[in-house]
GUFIRO-170925 format. One line per field, with one value per atom (N, C-alpha, C): atom name; residue in three letters; x, y, z; residue number from 1. Coordinates in Angstrom, 1 decimal, padded with zeros to 4 digits, always signed. Each point is the difference from the previous one (the first is absolute). Layout:
N
at <- c(CA, ...)
aa <- c(Ala, ...)
px <- c(X, ...)
py <- c(Y, ...)
pz <- c(Z, ...)
i <- c(NUM, ...)
% end
This chain:
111
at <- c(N, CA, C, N, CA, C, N, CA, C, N, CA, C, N, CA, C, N, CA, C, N, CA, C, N, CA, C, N, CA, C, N, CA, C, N, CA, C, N, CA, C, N, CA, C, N, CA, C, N, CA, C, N, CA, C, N, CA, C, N, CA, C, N, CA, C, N, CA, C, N, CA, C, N, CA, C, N, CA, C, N, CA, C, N, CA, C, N, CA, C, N, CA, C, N, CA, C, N, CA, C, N, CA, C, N, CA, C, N, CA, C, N, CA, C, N, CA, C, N, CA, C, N, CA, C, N, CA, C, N, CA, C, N, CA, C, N, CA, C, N, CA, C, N, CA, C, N, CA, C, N, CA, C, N, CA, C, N, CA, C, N, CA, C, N, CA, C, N, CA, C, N, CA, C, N, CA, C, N, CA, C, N, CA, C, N, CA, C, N, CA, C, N, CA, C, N, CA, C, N, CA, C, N, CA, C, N, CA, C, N, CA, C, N, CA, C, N, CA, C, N, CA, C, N, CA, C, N, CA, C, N, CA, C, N, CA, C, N, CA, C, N, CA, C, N, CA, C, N, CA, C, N, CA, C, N, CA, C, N, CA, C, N, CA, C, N, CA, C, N, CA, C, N, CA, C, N, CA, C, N, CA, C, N, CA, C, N, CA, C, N, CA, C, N, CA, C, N, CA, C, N, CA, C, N, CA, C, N, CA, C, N, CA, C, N, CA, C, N, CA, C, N, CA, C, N, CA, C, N, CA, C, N, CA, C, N, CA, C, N, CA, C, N, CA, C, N, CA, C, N, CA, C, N, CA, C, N, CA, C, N, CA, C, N, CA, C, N, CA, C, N, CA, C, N, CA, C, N, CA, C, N, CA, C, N, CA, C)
aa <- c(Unk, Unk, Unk, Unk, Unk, Unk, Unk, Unk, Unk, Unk, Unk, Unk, Unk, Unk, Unk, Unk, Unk, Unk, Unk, Unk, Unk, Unk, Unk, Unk, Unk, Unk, Unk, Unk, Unk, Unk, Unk, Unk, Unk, Unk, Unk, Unk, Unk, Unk, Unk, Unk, Unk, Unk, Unk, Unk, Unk, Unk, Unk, Unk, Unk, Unk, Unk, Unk, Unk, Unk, Unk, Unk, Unk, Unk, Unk, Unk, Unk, Unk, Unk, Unk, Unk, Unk, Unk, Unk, Unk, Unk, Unk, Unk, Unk, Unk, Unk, Unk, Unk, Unk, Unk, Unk, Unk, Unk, Unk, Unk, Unk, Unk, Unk, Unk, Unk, Unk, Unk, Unk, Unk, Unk, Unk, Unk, Unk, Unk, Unk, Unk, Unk, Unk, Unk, Unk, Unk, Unk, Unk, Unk, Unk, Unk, Unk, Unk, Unk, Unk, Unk, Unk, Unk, Unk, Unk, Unk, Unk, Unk, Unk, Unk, Unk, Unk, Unk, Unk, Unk, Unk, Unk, Unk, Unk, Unk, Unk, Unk, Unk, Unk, Unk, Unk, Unk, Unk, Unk, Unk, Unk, Unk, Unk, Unk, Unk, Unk, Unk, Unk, Unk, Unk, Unk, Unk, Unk, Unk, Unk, Unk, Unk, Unk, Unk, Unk, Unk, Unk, Unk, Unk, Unk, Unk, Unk, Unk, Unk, Unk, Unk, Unk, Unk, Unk, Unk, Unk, Unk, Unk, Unk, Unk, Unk, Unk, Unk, Unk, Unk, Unk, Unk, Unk, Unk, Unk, Unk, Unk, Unk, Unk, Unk, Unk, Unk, Unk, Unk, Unk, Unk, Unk, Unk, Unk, Unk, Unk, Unk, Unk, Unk, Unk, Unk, Unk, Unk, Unk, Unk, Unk, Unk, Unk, Unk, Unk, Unk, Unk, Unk, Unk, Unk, Unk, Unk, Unk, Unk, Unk, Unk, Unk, Unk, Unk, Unk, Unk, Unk, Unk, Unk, Unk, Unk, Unk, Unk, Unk, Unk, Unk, Unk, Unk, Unk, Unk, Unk, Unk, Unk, Unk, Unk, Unk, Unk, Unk, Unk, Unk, Unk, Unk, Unk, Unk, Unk, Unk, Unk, Unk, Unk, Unk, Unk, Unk, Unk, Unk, Unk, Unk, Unk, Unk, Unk, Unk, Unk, Unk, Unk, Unk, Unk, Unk, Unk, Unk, Unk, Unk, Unk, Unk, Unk, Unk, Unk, Unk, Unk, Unk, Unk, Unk, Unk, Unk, Unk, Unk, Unk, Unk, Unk, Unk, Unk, Unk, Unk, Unk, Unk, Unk, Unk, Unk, Unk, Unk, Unk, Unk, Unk, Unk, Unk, Unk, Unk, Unk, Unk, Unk, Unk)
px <- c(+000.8, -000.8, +000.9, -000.4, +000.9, -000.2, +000.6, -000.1, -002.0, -000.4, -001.6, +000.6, +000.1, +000.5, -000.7, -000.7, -001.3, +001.2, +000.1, +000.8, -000.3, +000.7, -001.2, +000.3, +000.4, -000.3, +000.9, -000.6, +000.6, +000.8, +001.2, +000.2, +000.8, +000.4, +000.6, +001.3, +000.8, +001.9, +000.1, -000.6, +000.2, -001.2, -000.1, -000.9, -000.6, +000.9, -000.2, -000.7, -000.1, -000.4, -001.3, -000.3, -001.4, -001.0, +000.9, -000.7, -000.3, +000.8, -000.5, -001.1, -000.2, -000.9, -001.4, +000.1, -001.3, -000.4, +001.0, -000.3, -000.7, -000.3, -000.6, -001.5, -001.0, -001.0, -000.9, -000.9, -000.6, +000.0, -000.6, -000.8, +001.4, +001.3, +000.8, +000.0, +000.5, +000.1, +001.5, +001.2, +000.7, +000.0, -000.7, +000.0, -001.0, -001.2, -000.5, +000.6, +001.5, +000.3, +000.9, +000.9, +000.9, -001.0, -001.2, -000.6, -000.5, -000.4, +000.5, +001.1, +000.6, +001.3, +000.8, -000.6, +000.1, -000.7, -001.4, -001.4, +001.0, +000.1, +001.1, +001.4, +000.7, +001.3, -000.2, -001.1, -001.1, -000.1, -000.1, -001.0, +000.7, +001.3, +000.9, +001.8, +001.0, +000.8, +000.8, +000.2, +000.7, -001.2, -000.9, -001.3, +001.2, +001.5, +000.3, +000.3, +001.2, +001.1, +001.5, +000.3, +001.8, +001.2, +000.6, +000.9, +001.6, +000.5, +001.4, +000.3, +001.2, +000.5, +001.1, +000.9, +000.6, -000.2, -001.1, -001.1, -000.2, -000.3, -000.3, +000.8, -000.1, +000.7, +000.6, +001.3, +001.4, -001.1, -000.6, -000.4, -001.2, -000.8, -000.6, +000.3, +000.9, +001.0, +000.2, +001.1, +000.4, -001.0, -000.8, -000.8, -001.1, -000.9, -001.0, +000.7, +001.0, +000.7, -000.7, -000.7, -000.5, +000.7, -000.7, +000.5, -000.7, -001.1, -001.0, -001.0, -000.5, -000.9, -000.7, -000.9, -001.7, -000.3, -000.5, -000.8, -001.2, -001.2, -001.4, -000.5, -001.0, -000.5, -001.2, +000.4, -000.9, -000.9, -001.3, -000.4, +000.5, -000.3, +000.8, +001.6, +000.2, +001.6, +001.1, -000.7, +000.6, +000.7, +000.8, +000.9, +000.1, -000.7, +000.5, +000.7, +001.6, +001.4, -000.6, +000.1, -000.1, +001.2, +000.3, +000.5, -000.8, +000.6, -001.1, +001.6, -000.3, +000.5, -000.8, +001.0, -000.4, +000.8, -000.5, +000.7, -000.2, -000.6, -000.3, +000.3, +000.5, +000.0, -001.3, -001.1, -001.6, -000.6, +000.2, -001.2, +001.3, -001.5, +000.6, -000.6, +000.8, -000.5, +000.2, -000.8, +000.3, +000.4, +001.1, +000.8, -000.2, -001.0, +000.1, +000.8, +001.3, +001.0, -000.2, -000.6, -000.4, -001.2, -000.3, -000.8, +000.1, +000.3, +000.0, -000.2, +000.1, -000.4, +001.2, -000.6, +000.6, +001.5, -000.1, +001.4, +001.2, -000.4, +000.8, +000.1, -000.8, -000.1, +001.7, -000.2, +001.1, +001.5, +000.0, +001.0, +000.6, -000.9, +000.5, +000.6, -000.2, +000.1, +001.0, +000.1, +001.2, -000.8, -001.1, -000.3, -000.2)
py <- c(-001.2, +001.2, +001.2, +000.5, +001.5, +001.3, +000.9, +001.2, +000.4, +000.7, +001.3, +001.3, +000.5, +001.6, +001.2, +000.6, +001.0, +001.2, +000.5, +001.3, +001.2, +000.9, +001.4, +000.7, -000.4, +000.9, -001.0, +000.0, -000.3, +000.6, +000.6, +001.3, -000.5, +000.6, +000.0, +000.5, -000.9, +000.3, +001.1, +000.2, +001.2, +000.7, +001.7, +000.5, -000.5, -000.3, -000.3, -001.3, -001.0, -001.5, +000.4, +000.7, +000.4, +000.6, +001.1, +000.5, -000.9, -000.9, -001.1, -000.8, -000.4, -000.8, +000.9, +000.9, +001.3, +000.1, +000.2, -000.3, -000.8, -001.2, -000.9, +000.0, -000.6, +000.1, -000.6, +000.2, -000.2, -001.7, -000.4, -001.1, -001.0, +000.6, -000.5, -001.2, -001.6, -001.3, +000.6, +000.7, +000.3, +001.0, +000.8, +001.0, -000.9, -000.6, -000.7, -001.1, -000.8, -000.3, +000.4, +001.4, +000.4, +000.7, +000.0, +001.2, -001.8, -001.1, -000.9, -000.4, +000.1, +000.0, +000.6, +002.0, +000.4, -000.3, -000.3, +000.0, -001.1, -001.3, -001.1, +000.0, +000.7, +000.6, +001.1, +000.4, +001.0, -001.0, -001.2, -000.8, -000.8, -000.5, -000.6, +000.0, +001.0, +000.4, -000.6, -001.4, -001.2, -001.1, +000.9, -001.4, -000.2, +000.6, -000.5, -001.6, +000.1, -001.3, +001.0, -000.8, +000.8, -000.7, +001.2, -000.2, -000.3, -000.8, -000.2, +001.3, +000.2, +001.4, +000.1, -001.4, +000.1, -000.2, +000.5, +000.0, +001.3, +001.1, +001.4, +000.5, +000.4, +000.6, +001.2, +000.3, +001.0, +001.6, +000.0, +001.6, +000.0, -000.4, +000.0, +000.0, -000.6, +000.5, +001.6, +000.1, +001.1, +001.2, -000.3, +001.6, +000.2, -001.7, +000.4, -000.1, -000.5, -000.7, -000.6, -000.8, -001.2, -001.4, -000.7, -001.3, -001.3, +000.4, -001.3, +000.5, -001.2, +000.2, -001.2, +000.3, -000.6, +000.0, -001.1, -000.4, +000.1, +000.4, -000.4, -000.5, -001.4, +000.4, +000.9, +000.2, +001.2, -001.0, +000.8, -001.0, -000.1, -001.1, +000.0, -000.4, -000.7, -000.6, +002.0, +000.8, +001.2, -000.5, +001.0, -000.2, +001.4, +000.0, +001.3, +000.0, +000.3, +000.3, +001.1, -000.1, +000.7, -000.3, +001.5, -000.2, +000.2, -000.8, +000.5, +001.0, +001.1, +001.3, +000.1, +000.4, +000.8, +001.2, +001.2, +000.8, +001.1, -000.4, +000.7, -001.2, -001.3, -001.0, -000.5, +000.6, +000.2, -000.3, +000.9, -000.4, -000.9, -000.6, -001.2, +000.3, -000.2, +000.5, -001.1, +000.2, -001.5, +001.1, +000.3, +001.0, -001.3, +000.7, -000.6, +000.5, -001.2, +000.9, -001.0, -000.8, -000.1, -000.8, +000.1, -001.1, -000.6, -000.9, -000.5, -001.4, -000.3, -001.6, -001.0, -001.1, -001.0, -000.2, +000.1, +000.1, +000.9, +001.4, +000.9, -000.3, -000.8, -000.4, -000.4, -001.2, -001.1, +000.7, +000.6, +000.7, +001.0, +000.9, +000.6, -000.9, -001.1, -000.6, -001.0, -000.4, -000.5, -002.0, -000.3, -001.1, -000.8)
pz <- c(+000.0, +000.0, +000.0, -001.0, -000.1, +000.9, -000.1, +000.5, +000.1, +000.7, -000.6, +000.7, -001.1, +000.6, -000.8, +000.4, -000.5, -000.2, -001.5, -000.5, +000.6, +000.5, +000.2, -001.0, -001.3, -001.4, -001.0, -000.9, -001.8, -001.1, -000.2, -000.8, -001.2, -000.8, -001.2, +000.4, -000.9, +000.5, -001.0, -001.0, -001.1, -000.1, -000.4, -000.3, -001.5, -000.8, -001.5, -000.1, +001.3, -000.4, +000.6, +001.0, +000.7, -001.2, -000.7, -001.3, -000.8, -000.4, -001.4, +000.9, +001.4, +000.5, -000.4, +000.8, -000.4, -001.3, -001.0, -001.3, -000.4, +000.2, -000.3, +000.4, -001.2, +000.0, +001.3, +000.4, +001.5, -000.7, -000.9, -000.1, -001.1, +000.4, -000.2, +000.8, -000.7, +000.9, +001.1, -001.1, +000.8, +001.7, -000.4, +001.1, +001.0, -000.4, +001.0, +000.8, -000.6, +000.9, +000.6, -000.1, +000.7, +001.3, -000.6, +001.2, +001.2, -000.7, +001.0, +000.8, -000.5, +000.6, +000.5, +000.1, +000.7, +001.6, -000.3, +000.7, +001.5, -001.1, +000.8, +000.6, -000.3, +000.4, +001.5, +000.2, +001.0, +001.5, -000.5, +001.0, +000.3, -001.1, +000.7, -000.8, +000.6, -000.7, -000.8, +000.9, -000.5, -000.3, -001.3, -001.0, -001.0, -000.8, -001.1, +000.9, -001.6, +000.2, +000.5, +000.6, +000.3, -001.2, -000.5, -000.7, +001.1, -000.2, +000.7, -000.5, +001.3, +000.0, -001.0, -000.6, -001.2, -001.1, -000.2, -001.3, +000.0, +001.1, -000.3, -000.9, -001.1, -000.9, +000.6, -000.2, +000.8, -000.1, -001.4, -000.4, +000.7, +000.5, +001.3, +001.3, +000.7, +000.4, +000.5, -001.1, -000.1, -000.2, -001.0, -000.1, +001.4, +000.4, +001.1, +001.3, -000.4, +002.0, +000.8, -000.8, +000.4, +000.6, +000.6, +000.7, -000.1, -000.6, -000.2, -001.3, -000.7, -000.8, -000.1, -000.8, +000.0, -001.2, -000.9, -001.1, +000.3, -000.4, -000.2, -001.4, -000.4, -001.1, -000.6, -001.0, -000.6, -001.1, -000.4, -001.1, -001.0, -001.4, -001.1, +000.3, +000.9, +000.5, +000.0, +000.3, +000.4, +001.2, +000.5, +001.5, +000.8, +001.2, +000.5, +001.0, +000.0, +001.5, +000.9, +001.2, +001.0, +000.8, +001.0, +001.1, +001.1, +001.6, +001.2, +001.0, -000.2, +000.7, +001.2, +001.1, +001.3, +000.2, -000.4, -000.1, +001.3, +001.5, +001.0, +000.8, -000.3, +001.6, -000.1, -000.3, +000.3, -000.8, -001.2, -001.4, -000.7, -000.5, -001.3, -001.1, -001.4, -001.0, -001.0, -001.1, -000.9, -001.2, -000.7, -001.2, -001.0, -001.1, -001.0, -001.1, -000.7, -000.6, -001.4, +000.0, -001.8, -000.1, -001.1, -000.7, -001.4, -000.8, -001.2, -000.6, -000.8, -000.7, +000.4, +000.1, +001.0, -001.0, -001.4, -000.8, +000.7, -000.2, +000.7, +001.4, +001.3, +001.3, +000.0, -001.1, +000.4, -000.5, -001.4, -000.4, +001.3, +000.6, +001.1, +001.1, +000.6, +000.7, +000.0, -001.1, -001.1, +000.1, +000.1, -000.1, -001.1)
i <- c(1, 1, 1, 2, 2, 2, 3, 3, 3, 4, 4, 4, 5, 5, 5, 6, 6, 6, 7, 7, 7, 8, 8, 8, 9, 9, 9, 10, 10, 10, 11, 11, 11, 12, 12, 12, 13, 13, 13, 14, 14, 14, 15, 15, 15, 16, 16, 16, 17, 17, 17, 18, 18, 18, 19, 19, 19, 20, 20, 20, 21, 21, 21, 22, 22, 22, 23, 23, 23, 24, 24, 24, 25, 25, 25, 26, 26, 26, 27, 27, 27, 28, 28, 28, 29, 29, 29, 30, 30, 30, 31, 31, 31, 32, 32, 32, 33, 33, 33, 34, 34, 34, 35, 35, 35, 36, 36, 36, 37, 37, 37, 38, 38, 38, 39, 39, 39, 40, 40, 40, 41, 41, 41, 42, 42, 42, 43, 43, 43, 44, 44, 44, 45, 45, 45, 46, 46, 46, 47, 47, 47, 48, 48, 48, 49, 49, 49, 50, 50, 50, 51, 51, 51, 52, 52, 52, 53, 53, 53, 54, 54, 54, 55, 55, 55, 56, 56, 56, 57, 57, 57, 58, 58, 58, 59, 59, 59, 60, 60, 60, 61, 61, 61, 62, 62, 62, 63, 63, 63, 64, 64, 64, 65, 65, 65, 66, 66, 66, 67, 67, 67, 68, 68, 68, 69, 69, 69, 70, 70, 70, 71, 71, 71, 72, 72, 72, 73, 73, 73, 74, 74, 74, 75, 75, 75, 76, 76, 76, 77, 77, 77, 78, 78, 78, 79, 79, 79, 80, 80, 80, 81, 81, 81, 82, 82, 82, 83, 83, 83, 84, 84, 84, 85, 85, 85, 86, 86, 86, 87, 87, 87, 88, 88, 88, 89, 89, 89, 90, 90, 90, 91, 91, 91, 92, 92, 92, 93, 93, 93, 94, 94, 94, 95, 95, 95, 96, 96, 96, 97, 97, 97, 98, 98, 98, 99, 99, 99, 100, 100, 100, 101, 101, 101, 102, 102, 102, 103, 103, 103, 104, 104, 104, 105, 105, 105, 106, 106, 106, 107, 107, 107, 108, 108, 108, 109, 109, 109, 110, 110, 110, 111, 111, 111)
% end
């Protein structure tokens, strides 16, 4: 039995990937399920899969200064990475820093 840890917020690692999420049509299949998987990332921070820590790609890393990351599936074999940040001790945050097709998933990943 895994972790249940309720988020106290959901955010976007980039302004530009929150904009292309917005962008998308309401009755888009895609945005419907990022906005699940925000909804689920809410209720429980650690709902992905955990990526081993020598899988995080370096330029994640380096640009978020992150230390852990998170797969969720999306519909249509999409993939969306998250990190879980505590950036007060206090609040927990689930930083969503990509989404893409399970091809590019594995290419980034190097699988």
């Amino acid at each position: 039995m895994g972790i249940n840890k309720p988020a106290d917020g959901v955010i976007f690692a980039e302004k530009g990937l929150e904009l292309a999420f917005d962008s998308l049509a309401e009755n888009s299949p895609l945005k419907k399920s990022i906005k699940k998987a925000i909804k689920d990332i809410r209720q429980n921070v650690f709902c992905g899969n955990q990526i081993q820590k020598d899988k995080i790609p370096k330029e994640y890393i380096q640009k978020y200064k992150i230390n852990n990351l998170w797969w969720y599936p999306l519909s249509d074999a999409l993939r969306l990475v998250y990190s879980v940040v505590t950036p007060s001790n206090i609040e927990i945050l689930g930083v969503i820093i990509e989404y893409f097709d399970h091809k590019s998933y594995e290419r980034r990943f190097g699988y």
